[in-house]
N, C-alpha and C positions, 0 to 999 in steps of 0.2 A: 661597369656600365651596362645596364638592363636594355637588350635591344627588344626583343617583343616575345609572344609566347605561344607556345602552339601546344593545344591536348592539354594546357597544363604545367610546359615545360618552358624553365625560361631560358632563353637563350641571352648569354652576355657575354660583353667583349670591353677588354682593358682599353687602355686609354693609349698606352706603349703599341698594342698590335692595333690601332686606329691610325697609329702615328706613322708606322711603318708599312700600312698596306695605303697610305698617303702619300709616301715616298715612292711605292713600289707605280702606282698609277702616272705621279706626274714624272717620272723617271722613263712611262710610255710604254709601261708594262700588264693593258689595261685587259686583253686578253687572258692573260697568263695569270692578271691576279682570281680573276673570274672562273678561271677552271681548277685553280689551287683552294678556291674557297669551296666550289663546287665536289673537291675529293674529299676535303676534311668534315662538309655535310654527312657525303657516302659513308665515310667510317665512323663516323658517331650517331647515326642514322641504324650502323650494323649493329652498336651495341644497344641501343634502343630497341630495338626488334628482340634480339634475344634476352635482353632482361624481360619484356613487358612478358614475352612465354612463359617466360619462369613466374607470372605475376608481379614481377617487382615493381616498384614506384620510379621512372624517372624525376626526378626532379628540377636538375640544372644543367645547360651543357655551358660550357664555356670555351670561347675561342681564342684560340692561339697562334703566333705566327708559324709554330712548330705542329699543328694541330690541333685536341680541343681536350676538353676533358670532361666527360660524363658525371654526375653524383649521382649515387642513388639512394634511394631513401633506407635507413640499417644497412648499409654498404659491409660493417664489421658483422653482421650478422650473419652473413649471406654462408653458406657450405660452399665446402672449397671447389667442387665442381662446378658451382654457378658463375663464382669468380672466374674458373680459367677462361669456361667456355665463354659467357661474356666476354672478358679482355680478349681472347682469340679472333672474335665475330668480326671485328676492325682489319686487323689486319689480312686474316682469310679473304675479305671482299674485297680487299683490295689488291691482292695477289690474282684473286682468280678472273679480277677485271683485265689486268697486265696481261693473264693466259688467256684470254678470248678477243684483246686487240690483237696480242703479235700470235695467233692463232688461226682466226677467223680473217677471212679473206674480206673485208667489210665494202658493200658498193656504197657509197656515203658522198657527200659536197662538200664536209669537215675538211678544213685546210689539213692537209697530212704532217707537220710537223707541229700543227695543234692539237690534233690528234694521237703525236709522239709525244707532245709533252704532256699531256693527260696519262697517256703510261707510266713514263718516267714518273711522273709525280706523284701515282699509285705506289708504284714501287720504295719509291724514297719513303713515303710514309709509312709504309707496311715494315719495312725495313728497322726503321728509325726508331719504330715503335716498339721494337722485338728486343731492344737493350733491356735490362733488367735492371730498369732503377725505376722508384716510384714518381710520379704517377703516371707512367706507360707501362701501356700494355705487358710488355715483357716482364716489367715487376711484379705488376699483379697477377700474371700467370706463374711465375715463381714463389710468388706471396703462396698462392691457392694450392701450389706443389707442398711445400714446407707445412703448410698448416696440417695437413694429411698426418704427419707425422711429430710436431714438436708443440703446435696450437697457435693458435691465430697473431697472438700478444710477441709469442716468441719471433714468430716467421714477421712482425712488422718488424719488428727489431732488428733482427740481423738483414733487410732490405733497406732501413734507413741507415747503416753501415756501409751498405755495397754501393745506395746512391750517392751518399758523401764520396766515398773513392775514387767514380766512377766521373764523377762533378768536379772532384778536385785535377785527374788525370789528364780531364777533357778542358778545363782553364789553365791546364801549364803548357799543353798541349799547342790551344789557340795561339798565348802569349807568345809562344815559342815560333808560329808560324808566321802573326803580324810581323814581329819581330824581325825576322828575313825577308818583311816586304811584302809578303800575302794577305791580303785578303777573308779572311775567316773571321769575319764580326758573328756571323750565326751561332755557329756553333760555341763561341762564349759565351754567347747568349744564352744557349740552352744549359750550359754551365752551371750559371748563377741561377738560372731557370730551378735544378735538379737540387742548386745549396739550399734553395728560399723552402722548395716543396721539401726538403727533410726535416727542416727546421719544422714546419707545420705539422707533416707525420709527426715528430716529439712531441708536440703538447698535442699530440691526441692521444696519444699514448694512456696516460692516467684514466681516460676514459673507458678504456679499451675494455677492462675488468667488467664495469657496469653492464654495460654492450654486451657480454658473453654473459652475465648472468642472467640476463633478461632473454637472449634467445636461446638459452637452454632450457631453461625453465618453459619456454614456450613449446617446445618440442620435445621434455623430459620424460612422458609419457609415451611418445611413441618408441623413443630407444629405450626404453625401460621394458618394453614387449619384446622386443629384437634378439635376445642374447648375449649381448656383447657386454657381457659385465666385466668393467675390470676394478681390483682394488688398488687402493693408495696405504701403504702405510706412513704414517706421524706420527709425532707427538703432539702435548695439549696442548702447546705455547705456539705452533707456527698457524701462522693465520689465513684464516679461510679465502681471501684472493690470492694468495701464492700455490693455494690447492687448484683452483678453479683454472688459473690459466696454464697450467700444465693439461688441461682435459683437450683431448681429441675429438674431434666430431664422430657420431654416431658409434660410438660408447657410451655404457650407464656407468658408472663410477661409485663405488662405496666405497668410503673410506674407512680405515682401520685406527683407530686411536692405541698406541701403546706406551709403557713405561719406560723409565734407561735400561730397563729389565728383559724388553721384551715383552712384558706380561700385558696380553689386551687388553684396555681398560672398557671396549663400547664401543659400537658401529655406528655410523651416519650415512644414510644410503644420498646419491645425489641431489634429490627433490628435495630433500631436509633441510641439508647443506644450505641448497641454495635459498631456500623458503627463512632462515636464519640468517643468510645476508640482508638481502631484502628487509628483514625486520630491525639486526643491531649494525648495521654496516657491513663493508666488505672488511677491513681488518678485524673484525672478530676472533676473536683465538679458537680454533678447532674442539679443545675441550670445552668451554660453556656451552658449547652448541650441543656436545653430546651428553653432558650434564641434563643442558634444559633440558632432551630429550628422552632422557631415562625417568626424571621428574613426571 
């Protein structure tokens, strides 16, 4: 549900988190819901600030009982340091807000235990948000870690693996605690929260290939200046998206065509590669590319 826009940016809210900060009001928690809403502005306000530095497009935030969740425009695009630091920008302000209440000697007319639960509430969220399952922050600063190293395709993958575990631990968990009489509706909440958003990451997955071949190619020229050339060797039959999502950021990649022999058949430097997806698809087989090439 689209509530209204600002700069550009639209701000929406489910119908489930309408229903529950409806409860949370006539329940006569009308303070409390106002400064809860008030923190999860702060940190999705932090990740807006440091995307738009970096240039990037906000485009949607959306609100949660749990907090909120930013989009940004080629989110898969982004280099992994834009990623951390982004997903970081949330939780940092929200830490460092905690460090300047219980810090700062404040003269203020703020009720002092509404002004504790404004802490408290930083803190939980900053907290909460440091788990390492997608789409919080702590995933995607682990997403941005792993890409460094394995490629962007890879690192979703083995995230939407750790959110299912992490979703499944945390609904035996809950069930386990109703169970003996507790209390703990939230937190299965967030459960089914982290089942629903993997299943999503999955079917973006197939995507994901695309996404990488477009902004590399947008950027192919400048790491192709840089030195950091590395080669790939294959064969002719394994196809050019299984090349591509193995590439690391800010590496130029040429790839090596060879026989069951060993013997090089032909090179394909990465502009090429990519410049031949683009034309015959992404499963294309590695040698017609370097066929057409030699043509």
């Amino acid at each position: 549900m689209r509530m209204f826009d600002i700069y550009g940016i639209k701000f929406k809210i489910g119908v489930f988190t309408i229903l529950l900060f409806a409860l949370i009001i006539i329940a006569g928690f009308i303070k409390e819901t106002a400064v809860m809403l008030s923190i999860i502005f702060i940190h999705e306000f932090s990740h807006i600030i440091v995307a738009i530095l970096y240039g990037l497009k906000v485009v949607e935030i959306e609100l949660l009982p749990i907090g909120g969740t930013a989009k940004i425009e080629n989110m898969q695009g982004l280099f992994p340091e834009q990623e951390i630091l982004i997903s970081l920008a949330g939780p940092a302000v929200n830490f460092m807000i905690v460090f300047m209440i219980r810090s700062l000697n404040f003269n203020t007319k703020i009720d002092g235990s509404l002004l504790h639960f404004f802490s408290c509430g930083n803190l939980m969220l900053g907290i909460f948000n440091l788990i390492p399952a997608l789409p919080l922050d702590g995933g995607r600063i682990l997403r941005g870690i792993l890409h460094y190293f394995i490629g962007y395709k890879k690192a979703t993958k083995i995230l939407i693996a750790l959110t299912r575990v992490i979703a499944v631990g945390l609904f035996i968990f809950s069930l386990c605690i109703i169970i003996e009489g507790g209390k703990n509706i939230l937190s299965l909440f967030v459960s089914i929260f982290l089942l629903i958003n993997s299943r999503k990451e999955s079917k973006i997955l197939p995507y994901i290939s695309i996404r990488n071949i477009l902004s590399r190619q947008e950027y192919s020229n400048l790491r192709r200046n840089q030195s950091n050339i590395r080669h790939i060797i294959t064969d002719k039959d394994t196809k050019a998206k299984n090349i591509v999502d193995d590439f690391k950021p800010y590496n130029y990649y040429i790839v090596v065509l060879t026989d069951h022999d060993g013997k090089v058949l032909g090179c394909l430097d990465e502009s090429s590669l990519i410049d031949g997806m683009i034309e015959y698809g992404i499963d294309v087989p590695i040698g017609k590319l370097v066929y057409i090439k030699d043509l």
